[in-house]
MIDOSE-1310 file (N, C-alpha, C; in nm, 2 decimals, decimal comma, always signed):
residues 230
xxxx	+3,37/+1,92/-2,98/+3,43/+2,05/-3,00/+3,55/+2,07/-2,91; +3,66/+2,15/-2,99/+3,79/+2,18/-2,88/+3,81/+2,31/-2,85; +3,80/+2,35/-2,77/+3,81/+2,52/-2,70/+3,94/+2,53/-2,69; +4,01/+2,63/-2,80/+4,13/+2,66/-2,78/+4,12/+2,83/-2,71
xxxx	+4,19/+2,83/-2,60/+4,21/+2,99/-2,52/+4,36/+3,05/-2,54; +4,33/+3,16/-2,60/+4,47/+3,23/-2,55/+4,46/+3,34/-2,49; +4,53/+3,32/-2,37/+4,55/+3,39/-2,26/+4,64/+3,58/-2,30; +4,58/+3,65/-2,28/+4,63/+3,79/-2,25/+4,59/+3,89/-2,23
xxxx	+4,60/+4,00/-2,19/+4,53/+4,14/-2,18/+4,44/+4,24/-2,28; +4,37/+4,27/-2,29/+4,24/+4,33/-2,37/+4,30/+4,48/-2,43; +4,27/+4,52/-2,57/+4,31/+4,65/-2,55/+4,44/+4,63/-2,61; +4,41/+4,82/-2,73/+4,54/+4,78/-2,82/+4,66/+4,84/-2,68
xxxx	+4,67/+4,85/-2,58/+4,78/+4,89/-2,54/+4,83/+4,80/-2,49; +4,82/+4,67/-2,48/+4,87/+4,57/-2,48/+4,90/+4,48/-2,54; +4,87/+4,49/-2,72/+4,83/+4,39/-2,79/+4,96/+4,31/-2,85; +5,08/+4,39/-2,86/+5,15/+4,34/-2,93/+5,30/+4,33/-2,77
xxxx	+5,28/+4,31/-2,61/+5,32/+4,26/-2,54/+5,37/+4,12/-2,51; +5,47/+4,06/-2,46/+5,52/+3,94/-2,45/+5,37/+3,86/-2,38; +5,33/+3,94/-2,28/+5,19/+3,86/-2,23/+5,11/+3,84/-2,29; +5,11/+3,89/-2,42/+4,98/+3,86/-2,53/+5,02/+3,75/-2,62
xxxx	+5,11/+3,65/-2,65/+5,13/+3,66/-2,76/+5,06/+3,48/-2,77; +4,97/+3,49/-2,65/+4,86/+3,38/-2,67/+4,72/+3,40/-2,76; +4,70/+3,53/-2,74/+4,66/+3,62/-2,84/+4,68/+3,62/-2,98; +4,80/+3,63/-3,00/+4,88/+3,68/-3,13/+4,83/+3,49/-3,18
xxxx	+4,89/+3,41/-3,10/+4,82/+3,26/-3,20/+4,72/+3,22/-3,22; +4,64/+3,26/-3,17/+4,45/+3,28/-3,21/+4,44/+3,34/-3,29; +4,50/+3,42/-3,32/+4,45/+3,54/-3,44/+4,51/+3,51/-3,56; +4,66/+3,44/-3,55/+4,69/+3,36/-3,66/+4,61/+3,24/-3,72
xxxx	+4,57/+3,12/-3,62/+4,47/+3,06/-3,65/+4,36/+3,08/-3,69; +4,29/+3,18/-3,66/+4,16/+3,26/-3,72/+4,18/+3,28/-3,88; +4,26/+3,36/-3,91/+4,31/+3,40/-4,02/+4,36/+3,33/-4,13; +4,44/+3,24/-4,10/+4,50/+3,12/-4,15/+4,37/+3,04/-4,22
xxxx	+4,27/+2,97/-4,09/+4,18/+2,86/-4,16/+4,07/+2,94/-4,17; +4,03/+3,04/-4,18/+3,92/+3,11/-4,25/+3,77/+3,09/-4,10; +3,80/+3,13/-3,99/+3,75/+3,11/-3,91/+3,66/+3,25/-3,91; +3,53/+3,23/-3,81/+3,44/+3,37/-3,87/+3,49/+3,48/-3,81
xxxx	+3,37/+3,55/-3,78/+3,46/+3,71/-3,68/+3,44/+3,64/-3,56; +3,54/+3,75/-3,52/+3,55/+3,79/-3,37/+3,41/+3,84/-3,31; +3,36/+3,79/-3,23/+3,23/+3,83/-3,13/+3,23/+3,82/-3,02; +3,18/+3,90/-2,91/+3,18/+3,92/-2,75/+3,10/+3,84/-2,73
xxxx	+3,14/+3,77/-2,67/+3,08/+3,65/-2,58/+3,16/+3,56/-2,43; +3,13/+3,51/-2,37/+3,16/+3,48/-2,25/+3,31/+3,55/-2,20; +3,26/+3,68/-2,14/+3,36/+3,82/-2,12/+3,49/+3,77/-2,19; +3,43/+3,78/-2,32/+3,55/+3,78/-2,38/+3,51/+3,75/-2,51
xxxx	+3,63/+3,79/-2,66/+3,59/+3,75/-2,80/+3,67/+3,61/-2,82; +3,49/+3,57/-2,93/+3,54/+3,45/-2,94/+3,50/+3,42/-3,13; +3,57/+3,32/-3,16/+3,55/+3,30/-3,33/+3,53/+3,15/-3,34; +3,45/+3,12/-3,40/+3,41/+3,00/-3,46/+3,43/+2,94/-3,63
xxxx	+3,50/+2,78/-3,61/+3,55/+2,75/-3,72/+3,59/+2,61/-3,71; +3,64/+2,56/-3,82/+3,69/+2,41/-3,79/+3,85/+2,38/-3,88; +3,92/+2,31/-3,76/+4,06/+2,25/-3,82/+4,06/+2,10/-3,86; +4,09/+2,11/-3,97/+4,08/+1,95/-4,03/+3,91/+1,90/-4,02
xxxx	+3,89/+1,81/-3,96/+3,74/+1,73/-3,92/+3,70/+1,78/-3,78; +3,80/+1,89/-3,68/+3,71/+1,91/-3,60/+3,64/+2,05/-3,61; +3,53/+2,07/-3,47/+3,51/+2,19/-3,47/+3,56/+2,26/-3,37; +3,62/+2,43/-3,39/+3,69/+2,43/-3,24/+3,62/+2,63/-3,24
xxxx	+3,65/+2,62/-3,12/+3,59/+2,75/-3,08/+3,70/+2,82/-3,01; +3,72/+2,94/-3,07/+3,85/+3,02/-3,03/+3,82/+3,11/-2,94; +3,88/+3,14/-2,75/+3,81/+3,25/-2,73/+3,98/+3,29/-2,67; +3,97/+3,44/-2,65/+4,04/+3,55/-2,61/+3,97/+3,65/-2,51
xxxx	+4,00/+3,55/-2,35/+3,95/+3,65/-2,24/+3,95/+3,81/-2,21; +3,87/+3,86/-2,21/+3,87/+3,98/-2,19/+3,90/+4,04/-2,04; +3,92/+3,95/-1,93/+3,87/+3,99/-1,81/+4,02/+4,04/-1,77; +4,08/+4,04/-1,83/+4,22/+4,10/-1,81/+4,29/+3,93/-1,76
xxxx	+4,44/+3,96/-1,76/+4,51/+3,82/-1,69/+4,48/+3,73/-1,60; +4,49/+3,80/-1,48/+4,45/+3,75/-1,35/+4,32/+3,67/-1,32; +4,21/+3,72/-1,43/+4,08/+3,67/-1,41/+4,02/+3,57/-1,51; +4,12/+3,54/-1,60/+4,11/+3,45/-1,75/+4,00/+3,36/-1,72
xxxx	+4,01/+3,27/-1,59/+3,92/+3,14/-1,57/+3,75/+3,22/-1,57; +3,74/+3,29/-1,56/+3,61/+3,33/-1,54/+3,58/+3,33/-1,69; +3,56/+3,33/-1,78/+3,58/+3,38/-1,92/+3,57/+3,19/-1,98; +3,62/+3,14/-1,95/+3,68/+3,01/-1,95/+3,59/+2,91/-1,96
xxxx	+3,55/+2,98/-1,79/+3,44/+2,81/-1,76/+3,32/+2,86/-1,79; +3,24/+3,01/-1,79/+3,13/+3,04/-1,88/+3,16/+2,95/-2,00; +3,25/+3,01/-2,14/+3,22/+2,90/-2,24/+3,21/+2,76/-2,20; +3,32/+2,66/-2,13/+3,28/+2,53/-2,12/+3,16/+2,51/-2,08
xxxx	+3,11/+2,56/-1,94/+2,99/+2,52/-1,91/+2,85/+2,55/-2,05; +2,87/+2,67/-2,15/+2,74/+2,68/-2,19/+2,76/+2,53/-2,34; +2,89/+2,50/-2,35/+2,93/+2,45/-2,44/+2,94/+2,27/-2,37; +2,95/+2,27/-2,29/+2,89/+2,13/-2,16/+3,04/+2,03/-2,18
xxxx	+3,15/+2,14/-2,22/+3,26/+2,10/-2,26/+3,40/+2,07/-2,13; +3,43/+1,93/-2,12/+3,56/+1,90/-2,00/+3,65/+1,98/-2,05; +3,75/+1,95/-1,90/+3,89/+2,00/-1,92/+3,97/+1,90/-2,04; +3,93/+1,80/-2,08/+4,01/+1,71/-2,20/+3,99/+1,75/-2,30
xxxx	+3,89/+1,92/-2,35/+3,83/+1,92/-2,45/+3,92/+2,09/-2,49; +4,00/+2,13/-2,36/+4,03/+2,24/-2,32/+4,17/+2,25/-2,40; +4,27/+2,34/-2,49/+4,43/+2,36/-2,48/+4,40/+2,53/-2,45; +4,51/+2,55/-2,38/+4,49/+2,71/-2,36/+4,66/+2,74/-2,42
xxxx	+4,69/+2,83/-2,45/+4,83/+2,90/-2,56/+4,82/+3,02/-2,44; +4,96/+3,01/-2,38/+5,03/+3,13/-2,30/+5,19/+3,14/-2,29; +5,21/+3,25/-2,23/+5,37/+3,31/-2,24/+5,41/+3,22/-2,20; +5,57/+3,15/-2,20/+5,63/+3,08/-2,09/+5,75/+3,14/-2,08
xxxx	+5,75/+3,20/-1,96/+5,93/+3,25/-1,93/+6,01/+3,14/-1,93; +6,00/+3,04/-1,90/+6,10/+2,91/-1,84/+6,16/+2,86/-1,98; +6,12/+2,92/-2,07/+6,14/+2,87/-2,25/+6,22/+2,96/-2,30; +6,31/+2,92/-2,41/+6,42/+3,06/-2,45/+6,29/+3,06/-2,55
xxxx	+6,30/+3,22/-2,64/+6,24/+3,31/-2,74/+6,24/+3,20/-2,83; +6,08/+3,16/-2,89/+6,08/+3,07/-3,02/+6,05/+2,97/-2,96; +6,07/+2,91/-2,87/+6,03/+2,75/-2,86/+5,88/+2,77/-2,80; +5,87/+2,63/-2,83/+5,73/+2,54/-2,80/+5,70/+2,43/-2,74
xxxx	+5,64/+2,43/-2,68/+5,67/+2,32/-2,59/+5,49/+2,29/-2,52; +5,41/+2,13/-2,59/+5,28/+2,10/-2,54/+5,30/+2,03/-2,40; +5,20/+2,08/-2,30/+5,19/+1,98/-2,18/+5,06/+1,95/-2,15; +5,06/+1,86/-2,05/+4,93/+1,83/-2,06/+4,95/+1,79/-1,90
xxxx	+4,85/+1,90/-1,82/+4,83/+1,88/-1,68/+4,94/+2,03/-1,60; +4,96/+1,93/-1,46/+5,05/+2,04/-1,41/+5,02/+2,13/-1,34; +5,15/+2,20/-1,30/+5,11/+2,32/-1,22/+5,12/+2,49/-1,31; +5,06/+2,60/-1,25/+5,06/+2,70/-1,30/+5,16/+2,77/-1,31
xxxx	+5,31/+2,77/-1,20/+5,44/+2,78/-1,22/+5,42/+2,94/-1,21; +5,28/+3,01/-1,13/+5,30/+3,13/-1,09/+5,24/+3,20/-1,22; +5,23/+3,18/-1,36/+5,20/+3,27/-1,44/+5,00/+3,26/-1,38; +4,95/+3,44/-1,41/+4,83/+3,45/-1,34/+4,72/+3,39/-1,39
xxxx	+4,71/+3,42/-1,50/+4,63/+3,34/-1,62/+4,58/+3,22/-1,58; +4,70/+3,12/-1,61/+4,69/+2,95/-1,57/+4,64/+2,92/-1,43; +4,68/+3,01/-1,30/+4,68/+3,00/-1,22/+4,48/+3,01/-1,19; +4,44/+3,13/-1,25/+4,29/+3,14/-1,25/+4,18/+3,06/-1,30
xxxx	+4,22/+3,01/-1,41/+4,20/+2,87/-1,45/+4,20/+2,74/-1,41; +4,33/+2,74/-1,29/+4,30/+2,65/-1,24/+4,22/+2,65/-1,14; +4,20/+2,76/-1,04/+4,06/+2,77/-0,99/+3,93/+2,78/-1,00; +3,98/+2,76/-1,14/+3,81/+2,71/-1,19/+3,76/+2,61/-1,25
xxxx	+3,84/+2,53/-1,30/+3,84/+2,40/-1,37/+3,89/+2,31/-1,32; +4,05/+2,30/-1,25/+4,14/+2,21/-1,16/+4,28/+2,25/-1,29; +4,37/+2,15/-1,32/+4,46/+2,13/-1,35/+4,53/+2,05/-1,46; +4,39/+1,94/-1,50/+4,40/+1,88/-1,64/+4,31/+1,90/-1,75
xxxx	+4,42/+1,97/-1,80/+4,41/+2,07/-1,95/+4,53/+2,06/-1,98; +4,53/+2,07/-2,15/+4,64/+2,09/-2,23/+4,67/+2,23/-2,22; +4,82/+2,24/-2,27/+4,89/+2,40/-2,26/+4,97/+2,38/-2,37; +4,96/+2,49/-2,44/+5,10/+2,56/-2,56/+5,21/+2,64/-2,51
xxxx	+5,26/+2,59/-2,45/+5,36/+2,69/-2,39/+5,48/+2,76/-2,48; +5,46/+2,91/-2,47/+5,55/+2,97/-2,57/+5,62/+3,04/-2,57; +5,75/+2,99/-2,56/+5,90/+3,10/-2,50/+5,89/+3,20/-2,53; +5,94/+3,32/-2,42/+5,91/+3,46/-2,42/+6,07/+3,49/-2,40
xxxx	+6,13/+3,35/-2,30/+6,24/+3,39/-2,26/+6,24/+3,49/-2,08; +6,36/+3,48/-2,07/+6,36/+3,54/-1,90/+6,42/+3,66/-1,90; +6,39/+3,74/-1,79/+6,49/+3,85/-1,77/+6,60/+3,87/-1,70; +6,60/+3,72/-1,65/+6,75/+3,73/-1,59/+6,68/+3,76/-1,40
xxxx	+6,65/+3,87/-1,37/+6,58/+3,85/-1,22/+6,44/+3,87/-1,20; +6,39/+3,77/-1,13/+6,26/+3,78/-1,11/+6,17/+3,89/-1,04; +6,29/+4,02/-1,03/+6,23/+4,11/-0,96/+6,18/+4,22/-1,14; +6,26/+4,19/-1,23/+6,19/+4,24/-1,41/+6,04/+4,15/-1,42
xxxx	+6,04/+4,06/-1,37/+5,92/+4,00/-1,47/+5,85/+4,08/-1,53; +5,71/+4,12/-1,41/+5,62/+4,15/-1,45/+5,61/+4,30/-1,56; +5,72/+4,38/-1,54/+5,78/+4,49/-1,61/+5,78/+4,42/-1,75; +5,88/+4,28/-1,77/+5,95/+4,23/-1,90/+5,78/+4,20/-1,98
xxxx	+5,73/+4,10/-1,88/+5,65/+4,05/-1,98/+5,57/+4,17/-2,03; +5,53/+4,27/-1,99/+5,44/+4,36/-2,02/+5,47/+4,46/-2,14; +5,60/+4,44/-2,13/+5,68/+4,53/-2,29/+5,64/+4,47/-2,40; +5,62/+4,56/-2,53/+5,65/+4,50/-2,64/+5,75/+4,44/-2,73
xxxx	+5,70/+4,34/-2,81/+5,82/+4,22/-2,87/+5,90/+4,36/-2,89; +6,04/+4,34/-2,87/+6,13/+4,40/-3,04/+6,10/+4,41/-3,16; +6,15/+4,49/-3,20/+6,17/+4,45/-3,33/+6,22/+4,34/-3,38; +6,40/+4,32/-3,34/+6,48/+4,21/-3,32/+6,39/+4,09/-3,32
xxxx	+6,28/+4,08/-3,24/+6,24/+3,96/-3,25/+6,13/+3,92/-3,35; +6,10/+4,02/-3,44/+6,00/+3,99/-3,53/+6,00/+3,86/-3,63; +6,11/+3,87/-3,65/+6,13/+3,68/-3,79/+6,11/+3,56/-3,66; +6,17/+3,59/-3,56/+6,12/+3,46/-3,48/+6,00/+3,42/-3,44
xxxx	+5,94/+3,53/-3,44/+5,80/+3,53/-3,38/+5,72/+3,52/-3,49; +5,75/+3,55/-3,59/+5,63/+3,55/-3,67/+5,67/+3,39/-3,73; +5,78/+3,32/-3,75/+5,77/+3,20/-3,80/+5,73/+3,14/-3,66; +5,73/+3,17/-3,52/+5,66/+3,05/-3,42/+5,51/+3,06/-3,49
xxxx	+5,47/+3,15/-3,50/+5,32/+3,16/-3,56/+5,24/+3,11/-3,64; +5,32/+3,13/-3,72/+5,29/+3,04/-3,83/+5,29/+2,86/-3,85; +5,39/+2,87/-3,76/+5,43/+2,68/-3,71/+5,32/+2,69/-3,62; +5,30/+2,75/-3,57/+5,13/+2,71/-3,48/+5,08/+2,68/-3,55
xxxx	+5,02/+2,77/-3,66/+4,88/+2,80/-3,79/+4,89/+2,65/-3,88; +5,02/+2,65/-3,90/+5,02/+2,51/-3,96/+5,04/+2,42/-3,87; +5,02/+2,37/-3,78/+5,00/+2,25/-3,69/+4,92/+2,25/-3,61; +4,79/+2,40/-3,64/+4,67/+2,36/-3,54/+4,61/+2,21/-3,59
xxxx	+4,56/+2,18/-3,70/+4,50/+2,09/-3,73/+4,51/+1,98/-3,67; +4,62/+1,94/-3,66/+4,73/+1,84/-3,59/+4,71/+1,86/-3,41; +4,65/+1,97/-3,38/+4,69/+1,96/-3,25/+4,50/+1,95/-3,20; +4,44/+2,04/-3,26/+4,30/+1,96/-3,32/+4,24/+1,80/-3,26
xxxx	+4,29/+1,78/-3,35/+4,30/+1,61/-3,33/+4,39/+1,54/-3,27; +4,42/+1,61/-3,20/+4,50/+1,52/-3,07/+4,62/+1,49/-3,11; +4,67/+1,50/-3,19/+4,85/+1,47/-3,19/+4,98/+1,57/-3,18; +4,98/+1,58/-3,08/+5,10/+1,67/-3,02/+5,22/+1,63/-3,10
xxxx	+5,23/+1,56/-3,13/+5,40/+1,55/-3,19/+5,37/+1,57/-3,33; +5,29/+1,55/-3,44/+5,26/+1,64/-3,56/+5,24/+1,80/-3,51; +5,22/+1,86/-3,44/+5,18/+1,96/-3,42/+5,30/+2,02/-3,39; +5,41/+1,94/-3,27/+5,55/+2,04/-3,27/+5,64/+2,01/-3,38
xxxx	+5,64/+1,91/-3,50/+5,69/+1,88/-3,57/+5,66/+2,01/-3,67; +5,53/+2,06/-3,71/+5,48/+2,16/-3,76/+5,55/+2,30/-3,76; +5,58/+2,33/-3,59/+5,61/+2,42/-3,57/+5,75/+2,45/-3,60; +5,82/+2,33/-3,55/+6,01/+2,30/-3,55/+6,04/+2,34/-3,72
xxxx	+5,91/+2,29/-3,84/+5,98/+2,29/-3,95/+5,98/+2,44/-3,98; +5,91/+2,56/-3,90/+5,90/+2,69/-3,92/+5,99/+2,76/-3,87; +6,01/+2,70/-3,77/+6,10/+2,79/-3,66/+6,26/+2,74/-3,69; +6,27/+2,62/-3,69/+6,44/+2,57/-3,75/+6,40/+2,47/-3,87
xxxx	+6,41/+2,50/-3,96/+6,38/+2,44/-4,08/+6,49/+2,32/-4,11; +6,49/+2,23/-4,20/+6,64/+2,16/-4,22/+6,69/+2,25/-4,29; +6,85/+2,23/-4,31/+6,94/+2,31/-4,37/+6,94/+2,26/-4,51; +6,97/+2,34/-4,61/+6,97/+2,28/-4,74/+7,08/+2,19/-4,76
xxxx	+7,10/+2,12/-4,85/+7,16/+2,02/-4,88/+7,30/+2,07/-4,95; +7,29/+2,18/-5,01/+7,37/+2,26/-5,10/+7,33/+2,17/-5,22; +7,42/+2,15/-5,34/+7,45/+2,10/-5,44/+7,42/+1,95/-5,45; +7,33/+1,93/-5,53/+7,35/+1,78/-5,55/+7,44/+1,69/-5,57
xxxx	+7,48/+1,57/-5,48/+7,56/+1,50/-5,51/+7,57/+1,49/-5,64; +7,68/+1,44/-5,69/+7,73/+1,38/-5,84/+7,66/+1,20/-5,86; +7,61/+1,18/-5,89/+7,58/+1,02/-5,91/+7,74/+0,97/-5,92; +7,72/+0,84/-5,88/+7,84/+0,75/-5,85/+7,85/+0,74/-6,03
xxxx	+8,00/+0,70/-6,02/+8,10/+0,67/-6,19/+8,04/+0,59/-6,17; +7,95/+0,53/-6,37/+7,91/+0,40/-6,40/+8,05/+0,32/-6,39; +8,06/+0,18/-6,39/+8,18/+0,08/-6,37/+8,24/+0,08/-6,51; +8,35/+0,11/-6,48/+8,41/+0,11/-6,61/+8,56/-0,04/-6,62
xxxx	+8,56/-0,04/-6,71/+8,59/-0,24/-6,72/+8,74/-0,20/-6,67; +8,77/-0,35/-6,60/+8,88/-0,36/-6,52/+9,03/-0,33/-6,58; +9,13/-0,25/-6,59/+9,24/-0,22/-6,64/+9,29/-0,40/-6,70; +9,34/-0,38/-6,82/+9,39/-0,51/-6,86/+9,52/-0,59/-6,75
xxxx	+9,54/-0,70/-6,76/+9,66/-0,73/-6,68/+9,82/-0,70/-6,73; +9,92/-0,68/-6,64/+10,02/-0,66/-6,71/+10,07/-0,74/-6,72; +10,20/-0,78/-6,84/+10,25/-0,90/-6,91/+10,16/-0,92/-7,04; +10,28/-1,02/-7,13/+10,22/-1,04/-7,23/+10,09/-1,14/-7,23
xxxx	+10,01/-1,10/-7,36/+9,86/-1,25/-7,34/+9,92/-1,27/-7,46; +9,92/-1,44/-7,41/+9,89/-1,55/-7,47/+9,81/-1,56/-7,60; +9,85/-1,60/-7,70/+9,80/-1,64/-7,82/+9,71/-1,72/-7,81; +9,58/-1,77/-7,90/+9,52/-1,89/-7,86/+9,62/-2,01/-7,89
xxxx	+9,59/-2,14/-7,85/+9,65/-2,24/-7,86/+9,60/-2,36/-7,96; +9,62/-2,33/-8,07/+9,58/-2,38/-8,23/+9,64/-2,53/-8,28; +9,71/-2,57/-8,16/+9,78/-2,70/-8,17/+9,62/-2,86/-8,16; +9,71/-2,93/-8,25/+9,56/-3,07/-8,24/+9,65/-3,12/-8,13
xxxx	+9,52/-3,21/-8,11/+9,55/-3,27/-7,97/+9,69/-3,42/-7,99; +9,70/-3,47/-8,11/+9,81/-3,52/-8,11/+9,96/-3,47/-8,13; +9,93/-3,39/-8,18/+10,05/-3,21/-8,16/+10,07/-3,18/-8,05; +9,99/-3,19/-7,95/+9,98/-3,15/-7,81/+10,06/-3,27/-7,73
xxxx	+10,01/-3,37/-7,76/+10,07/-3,47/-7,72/+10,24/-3,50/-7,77; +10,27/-3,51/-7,86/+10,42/-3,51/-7,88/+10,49/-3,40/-7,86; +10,41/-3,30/-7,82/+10,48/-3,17/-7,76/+10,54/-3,23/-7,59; +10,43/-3,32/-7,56/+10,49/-3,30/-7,41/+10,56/-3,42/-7,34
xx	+10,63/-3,51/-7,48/+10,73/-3,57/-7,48/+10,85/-3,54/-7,51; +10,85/-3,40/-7,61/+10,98/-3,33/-7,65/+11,04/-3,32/-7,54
């Protein structure tokens, strides 16, 4: 089994916040692969279902930010599940708006969440890390992250979303690079091609030579011969 967590604050007055939007990719996932309801369980709701051939168990801490690990290691422990079995999805300021970016290990780089977690587990766990973008001074943060998206930012966010939803499966089963490939094709798609090339000109036969041609040469061969004594 893989315990995917997303990290954020409880309560619709936070729900649609930059800090939530670990939240917001659980719930896309739920929805997406037909995962069951939402149910309270280890201080916090959690949904059960499966991506691709695995089984994974979705929870969304309730204990507020700062106390996520508590919520965490109840499920692992009742579920007798390691930290290799662990990815948690949270904000990342260090990331411009829209990107994604998997790690695996590491430090908590100060966000509270990660940081609680790792007080309860250690520090080898997978992370989804998902640009929120910065404010420019570290004295906004905790102000920034607590606002809700824009509007402005709605098409972005909703195609990172979705590039999750289609690349949980992928991330499921252990392959991080199908999974950001997943997301990249939602979030910056290729560009169209425009118009179909023209097929190359079939070969069309070589322009004749210039000067006159030659007649055949209808002469017998002893005609030929006293020709080239003349």
């Amino acid at each position: 089994m893989k315990l995917f967590v997303g990290l954020g604050n409880p309560g619709s007055k936070y729900a649609r916040n930059r800090h939530n939007i670990g939240f917001m990719a659980l719930d896309r996932i739920a929805d997406d692969h037909g995962f069951g309801p939402w149910r309270a369980k280890f201080q916090g709701q959690i949904a059960e279902g499966r991506l691709g051939s695995a089984k994974v168990l979705l929870l969304k801490p309730e204990t507020f930010m700062n106390l996520s690990g508590q919520s965490v290691i109840a499920a692992m422990q009742f579920f007798k599940l390691a930290p290799a079995d662990l990815i948690v999805f949270h904000d990342e300021l260090d990331l411009a708006p829209g990107k994604c970016r998997v790690k695996q290990g590491g430090g908590h780089a100060g966000h509270n969440g990660l940081r609680s977690i790792h007080g309860h587990i250690g520090a080898d766990y997978a992370r989804v890390r998902l640009g929120i973008g910065h404010p420019g001074d570290k004295r906004l943060v905790s102000h920034y992250v607590l606002q809700d998206f824009p509007k402005a930012d709605g098409d972005w966010l909703d195609d990172l979303l979705r590039g999750i939803s289609d690349g949980a499966p992928a991330l499921a089963d252990g392959d991080a690079a199908r999974f950001a490939n997943a997301v990249a094709l939602r979030v910056a798609p290729p560009r169209s091609g425009g118009a179909a090339k023209a097929p190359p000109p079939a070969d069309t036969p070589k322009p004749a030579p210039e000067g006159p041609i030659d007649a055949p040469d209808t002469r017998s061969p002893l005609q030929k011969l006293m020709d080239r004594f003349r």
